[in-house]
C-alpha positions in Angstrom: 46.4 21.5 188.2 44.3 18.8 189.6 45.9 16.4 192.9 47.9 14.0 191.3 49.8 11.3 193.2 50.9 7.4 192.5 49.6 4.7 194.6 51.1 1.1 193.7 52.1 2.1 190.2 49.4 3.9 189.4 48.4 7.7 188.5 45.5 8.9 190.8 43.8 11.8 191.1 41.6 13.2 193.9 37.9 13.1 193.4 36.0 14.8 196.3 32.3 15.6 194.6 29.9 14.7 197.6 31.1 11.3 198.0 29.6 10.3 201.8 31.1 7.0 201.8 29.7 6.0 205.1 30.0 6.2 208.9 33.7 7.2 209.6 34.8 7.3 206.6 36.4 10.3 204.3 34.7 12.0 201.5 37.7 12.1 199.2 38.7 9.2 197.0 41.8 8.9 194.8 41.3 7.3 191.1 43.5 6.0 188.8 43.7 7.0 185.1 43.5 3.5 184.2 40.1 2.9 186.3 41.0 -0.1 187.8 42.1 1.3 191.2 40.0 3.6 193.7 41.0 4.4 197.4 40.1 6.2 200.2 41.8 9.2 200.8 42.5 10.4 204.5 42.5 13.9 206.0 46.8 13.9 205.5 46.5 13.3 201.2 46.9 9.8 201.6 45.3 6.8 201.0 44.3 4.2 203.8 42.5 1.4 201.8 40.9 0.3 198.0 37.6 0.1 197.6 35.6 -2.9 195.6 35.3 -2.0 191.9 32.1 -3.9 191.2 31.1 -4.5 187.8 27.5 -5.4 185.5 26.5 -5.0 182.2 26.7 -1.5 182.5 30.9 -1.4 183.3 32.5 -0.8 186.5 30.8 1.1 189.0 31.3 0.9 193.4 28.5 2.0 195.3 28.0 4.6 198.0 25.3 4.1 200.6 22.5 3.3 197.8 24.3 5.2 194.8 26.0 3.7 192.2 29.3 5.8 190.9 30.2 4.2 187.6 34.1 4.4 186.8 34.0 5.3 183.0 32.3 8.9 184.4 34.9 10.0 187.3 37.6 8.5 185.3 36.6 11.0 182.7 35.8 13.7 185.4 39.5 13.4 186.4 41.4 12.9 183.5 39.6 13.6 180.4 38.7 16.8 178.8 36.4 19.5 179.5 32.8 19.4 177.6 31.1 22.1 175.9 28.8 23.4 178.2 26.1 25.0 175.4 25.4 21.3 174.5 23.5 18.5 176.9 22.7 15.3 176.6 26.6 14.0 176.9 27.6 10.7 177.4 30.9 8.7 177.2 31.9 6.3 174.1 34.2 3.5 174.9 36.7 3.4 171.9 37.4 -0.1 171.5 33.2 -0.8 172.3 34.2 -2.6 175.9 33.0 -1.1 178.9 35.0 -2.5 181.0 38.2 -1.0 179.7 37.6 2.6 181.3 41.4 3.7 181.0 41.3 7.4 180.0 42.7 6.6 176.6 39.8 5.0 175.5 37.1 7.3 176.7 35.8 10.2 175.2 32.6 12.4 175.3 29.9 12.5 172.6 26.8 14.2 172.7 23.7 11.5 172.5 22.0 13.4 169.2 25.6 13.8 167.4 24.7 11.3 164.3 21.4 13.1 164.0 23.0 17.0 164.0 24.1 16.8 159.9 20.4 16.3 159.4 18.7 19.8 161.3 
C-alpha cells in the first residue's frame, strides 16, 4: 500500500519520482486526492510547508527548477488505477470537461486513438 497520511483534512500520498525541488530542499512531496494541496515532505514523513499550485489553460501544474508537474497526472499516479501497459499513447480525461477539477473522482485514463480502435 502506497504512504498515506492526512494533512489539514486532506488524504495525501507520497510522491517521490525525481522531484529535485531545489537547493535544500527534499525530493519527496505529499499530494492530496483532491489535487488541491501539495507539500514538502521532510526526511521524518512529515510535511514542513505547501507549495504554490499554479494554474493555465492547461490545469494545475507547480514547477520544479524549469519543469512543469501538472496535478491531473500525479494525482492520477497516486490515486488512480494502474494502465495497461501493451497500449501507449495514454492520457487523462477530466469527467465533468474542467481541468481544473483534478480530484481523483473525476480523472481517468484513456488511450488518445480509443474512438478510432472500432474502426481497424
Amino acid at each position: 500500500m502506497k504512504t498515506e497520511i492526512v494533512i489539514e483534512g486532506k488524504r495525501c500520498r507520497l510522491y517521490s519520482f525525481g522531484l529535485a525541488l531545489g537547493p535544500g530542499h527534499p525530493k519527496k512531496i505529499w499530494l492530496a486526492d483532491t489535487g488541491d494541496f501539495a507539500a514538502y515532505y521532510d526526511a521524518g514523513g512529515k510535511y514542513h510547508g505547501s507549495l504554490n499550485i499554479l494554474c493555465d489553460d492547461s490545469g494545475p501544474y507547480f514547477e520544479d527548477i524549469g519543469e512543469r508537474f501538472h496535478i491531473d497526472g500525479l494525482v492520477m499516479a497516486l490515486f488512480g488505477p494502474d494502465r495497461i501497459w501493451g497500449y501507449t499513447n495514454w492520457t487523462i480525461n477530466h469527467k465533468d470537461g474542467n481541468l481544473m477539477n483534478c480530484d481523483y473522482r473525476n480523472l481517468e485514463w484513456v488511450r488518445q486513438n480509443a474512438p478510432f480502435d472500432s474502426q481497424m
